[in-house]
ROPA-869851 format. One record per residue (C-alpha): x, y, z; residue number from 0. Coordinates in steps of 0.5 Angstrom, whole numbers. Example, Ala and Ser with C-alpha at 12.3 -4.5 7.8 and 13.67 -1.06 7.14 Angstrom:
PATI	25	-9	16	0
PATI	27	-2	14	1
//
This chain:
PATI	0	0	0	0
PATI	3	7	-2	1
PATI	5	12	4	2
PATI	1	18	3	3
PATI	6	24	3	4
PATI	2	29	6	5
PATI	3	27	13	6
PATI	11	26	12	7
PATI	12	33	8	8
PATI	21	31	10	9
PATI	20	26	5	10
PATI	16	30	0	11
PATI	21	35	0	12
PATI	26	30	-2	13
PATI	23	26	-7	14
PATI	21	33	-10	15
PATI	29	34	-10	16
PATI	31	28	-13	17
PATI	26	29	-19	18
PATI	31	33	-23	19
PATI	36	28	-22	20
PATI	37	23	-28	21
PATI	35	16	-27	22
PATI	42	13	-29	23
PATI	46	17	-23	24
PATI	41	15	-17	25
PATI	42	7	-20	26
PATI	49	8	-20	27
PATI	48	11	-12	28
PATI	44	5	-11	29
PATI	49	-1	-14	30
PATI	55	4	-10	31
PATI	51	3	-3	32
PATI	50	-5	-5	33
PATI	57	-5	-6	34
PATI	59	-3	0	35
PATI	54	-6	5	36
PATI	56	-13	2	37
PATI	64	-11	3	38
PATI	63	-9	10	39
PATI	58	-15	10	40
PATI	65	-19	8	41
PATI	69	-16	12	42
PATI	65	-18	19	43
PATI	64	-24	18	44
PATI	72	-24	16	45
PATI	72	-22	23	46
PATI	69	-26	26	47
PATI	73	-32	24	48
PATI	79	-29	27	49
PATI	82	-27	21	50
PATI	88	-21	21	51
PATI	90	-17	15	52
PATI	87	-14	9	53
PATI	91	-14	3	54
PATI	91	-11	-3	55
PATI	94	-16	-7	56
PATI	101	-14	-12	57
PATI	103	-17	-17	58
PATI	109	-20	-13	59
PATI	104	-26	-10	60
PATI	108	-32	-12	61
PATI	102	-36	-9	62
PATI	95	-34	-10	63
PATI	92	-35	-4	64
PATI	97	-33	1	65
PATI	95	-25	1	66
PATI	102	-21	2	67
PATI	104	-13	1	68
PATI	98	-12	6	69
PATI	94	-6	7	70
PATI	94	-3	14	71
PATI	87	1	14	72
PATI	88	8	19	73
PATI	82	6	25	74
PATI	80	-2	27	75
PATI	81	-9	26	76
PATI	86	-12	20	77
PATI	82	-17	15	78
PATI	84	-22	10	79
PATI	81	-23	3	80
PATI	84	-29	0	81
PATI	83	-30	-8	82
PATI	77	-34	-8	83
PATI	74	-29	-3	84
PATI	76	-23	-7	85
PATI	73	-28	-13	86
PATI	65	-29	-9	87
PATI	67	-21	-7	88
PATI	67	-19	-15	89
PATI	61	-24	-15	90
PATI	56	-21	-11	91
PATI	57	-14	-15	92
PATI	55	-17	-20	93
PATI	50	-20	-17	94
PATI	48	-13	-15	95
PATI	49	-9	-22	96
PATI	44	-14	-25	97
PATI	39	-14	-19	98
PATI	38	-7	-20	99
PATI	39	-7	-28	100
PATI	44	-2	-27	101
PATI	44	2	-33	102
PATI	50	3	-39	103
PATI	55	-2	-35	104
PATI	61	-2	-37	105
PATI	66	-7	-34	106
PATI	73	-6	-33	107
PATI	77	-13	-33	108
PATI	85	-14	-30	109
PATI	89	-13	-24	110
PATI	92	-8	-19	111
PATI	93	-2	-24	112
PATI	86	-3	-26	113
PATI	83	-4	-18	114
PATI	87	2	-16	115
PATI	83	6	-22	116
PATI	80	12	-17	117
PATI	73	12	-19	118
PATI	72	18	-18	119
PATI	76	19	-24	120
PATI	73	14	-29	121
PATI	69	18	-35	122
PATI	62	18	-37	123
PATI	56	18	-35	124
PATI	57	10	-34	125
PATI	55	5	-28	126
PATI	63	3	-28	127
PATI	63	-4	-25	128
PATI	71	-5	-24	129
PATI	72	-13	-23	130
PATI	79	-14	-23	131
PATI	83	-18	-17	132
PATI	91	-14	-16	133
PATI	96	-20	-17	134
PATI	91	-23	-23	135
PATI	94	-26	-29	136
PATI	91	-28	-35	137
PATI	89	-36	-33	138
PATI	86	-33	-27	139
PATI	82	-28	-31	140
PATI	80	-33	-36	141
PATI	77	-38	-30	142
PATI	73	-32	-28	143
PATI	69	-30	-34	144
PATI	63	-33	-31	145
PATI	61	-28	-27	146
PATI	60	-24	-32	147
PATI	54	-28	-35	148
PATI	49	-25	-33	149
PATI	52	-19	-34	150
PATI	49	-13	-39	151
PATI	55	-8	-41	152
PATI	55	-4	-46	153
PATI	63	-5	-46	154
PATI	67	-9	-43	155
PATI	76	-7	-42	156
PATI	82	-11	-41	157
PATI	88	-11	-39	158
PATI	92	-17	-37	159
PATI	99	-19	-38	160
PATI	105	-16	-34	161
PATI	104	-21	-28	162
PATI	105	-27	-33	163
PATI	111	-24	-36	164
PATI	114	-22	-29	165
PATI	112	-29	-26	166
PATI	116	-33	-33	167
PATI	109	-34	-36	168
PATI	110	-36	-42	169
PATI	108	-31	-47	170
PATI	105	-34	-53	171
PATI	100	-37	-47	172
PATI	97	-30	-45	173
PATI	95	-29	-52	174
PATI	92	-35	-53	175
PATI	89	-33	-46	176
PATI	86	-27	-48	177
PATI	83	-29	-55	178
PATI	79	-34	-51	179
PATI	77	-28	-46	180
PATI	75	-24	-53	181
PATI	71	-30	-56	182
PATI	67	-32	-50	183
PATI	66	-25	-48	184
PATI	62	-25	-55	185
PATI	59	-31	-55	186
PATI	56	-29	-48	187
PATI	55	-22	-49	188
PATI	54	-21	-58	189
PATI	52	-14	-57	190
PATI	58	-12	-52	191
PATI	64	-7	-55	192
PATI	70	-11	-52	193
PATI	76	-7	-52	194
PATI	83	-10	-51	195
PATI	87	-6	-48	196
PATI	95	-5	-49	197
PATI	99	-8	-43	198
PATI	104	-2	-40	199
PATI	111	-1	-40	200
PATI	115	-1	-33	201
PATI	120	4	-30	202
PATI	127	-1	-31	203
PATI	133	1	-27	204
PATI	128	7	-24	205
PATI	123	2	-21	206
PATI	122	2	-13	207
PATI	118	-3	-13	208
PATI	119	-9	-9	209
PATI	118	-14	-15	210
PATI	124	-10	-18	211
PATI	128	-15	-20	212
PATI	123	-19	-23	213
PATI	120	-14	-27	214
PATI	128	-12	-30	215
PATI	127	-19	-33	216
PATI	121	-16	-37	217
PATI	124	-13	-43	218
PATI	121	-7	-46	219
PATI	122	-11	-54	220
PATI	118	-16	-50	221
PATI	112	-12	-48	222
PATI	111	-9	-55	223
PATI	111	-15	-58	224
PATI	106	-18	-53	225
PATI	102	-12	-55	226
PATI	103	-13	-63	227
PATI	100	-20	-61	228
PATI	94	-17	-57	229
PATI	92	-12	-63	230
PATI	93	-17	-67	231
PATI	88	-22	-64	232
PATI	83	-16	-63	233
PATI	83	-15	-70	234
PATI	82	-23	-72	235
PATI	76	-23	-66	236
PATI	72	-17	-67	237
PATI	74	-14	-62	238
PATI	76	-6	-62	239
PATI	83	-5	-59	240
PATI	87	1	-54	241
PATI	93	1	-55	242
PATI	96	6	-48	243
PATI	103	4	-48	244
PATI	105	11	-52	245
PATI	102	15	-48	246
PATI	106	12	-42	247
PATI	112	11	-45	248
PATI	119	16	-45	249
PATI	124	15	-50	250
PATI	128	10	-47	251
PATI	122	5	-47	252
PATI	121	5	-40	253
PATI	115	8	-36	254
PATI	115	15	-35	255
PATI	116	16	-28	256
PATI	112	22	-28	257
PATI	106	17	-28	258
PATI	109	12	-23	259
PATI	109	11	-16	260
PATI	114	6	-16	261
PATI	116	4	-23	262
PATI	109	0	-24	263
PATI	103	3	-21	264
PATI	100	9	-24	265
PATI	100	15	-19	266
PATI	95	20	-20	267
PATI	98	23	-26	268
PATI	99	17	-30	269
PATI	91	15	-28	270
PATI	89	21	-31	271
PATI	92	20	-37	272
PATI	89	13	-38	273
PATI	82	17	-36	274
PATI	82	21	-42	275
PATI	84	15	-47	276
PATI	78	12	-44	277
PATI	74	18	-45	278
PATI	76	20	-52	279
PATI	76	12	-53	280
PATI	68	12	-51	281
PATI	66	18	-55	282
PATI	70	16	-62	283
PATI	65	10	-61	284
//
């Protein structure tokens, strides 16, 4: 039965202010609230099973499930989210972007460089749904696609593959990794835009990361390479492709170390370059 409005004239005055918001920003509100109710839902039922540490997970995790480089929040108890509880985390967003229909999705697919894209920054008017795992290589990415099923998105982005190459992964594997992401992402969504995006290059000699010397094993020639294969595997599947690396490459080949905090995470700078290839990407669409 419908409240009537006259007694409650608070909740009138606040229904008539959300008269002159688009309905795309209120259901983006509503996703963002699920998220966090199920994120703190997580973290409870963590705390109480006497878990310690919340990590945000970093490409130098030889084993997938034992979270290290952990994250220390500025108030309260520490947590911990392993693989698969991150995996079921990325699930129920999912779930709430589809219960809600959630308009104009777009995903975004990949590892830490794409979870710590600040969301604040993401361009458009969108429902951003950002579904990667730090650490994430491109058999796990590959593995989890599931989730998505369900899933409306207008596009869908990814970019996977520095954790493989740092790790001794073979190459010829990430791109046969990738193909299989394009050709199942269109099969299950034919009407989705899905866009390859180039892999980055990394800061070298520079680098303070704590992965260093892992990430010198990885070759500048060895990325342009890997990212020829990827444009090439978007071209035979269908697939649009995004190649970044010239805007964060300096003239040696290396990671500009302006756009870096360590020589392969972006700083602020480095994500507002990848913000505006996404917005002039969307809008050439």
């Amino acid at each position: 039965m419908a409240l009537p409005l006259q007694p409650y004239p608070q909740l009138r005055s606040a229904l008539h202010r959300l008269q002159g918001v688009p309905p795309w920003a209120l259901l983006s509100l509503v996703l963002n609230g699920l998220l966090f109710i199920t994120v703190v839902v997580v973290l409870r039922q963590l705390s109480q099973a006497g878990d310690a540490m919340l990590p945000q997970a970093n490409a130098f995790a030889a084993d997938r499930h034992v979270p290290i480089a952990p994250f220390e929040p500025e108030l309260g108890v520490r947590h911990s989210l392993d693989y698969e509880q991150w995996v079921a985390l990325l699930a129920a967003e999912a779930e709430a972007a589809v219960a809600i229909d959630a308009p104009r999705q777009t995903i975004l697919l990949g590892d830490s460089l794409t979870l710590w894209f600040p969301a604040s920054m993401l361009p458009g008017r969108k429902t951003w749904l950002n579904q990667a795992i730090s650490g994430e290589n491109s058999t796990g990415l590959r593995d989890r696609l599931y989730l998505l099923d369900n899933t409306s998105p207008e596009a869908v982005f990814i970019m996977v593959g520095i954790n493989d190459l740092i790790w001794g992964g073979s190459a010829a594997d990430l791109v046969y990794n990738v193909r299989k992401m394009v050709d199942y992402l269109r099969q299950t969504h034919p009407q989705t835009r899905v866009v390859v995006q180039s892999i980055l290059p990394h800061g070298g000699e520079t680098s303070t990361w704590e992965g260093r010397d892992r990430l010198l094993t990885v070759s500048p020639d060895l990325i342009q390479t890997v990212n020829g294969q990827l444009k090439l595997v978007a071209v035979e599947t269908g697939a649009d492709y995004l190649n970044l690396y010239p805007l964060f490459v300096n003239g040696e080949g290396y990671l500009r170390p302006d756009l870096t905090t360590d020589g392969l995470h972006l700083n602020q700078n480095g994500y507002m370059v990848w913000r505006t290839a996404l917005a002039l990407f969307n809008e050439a669409d």
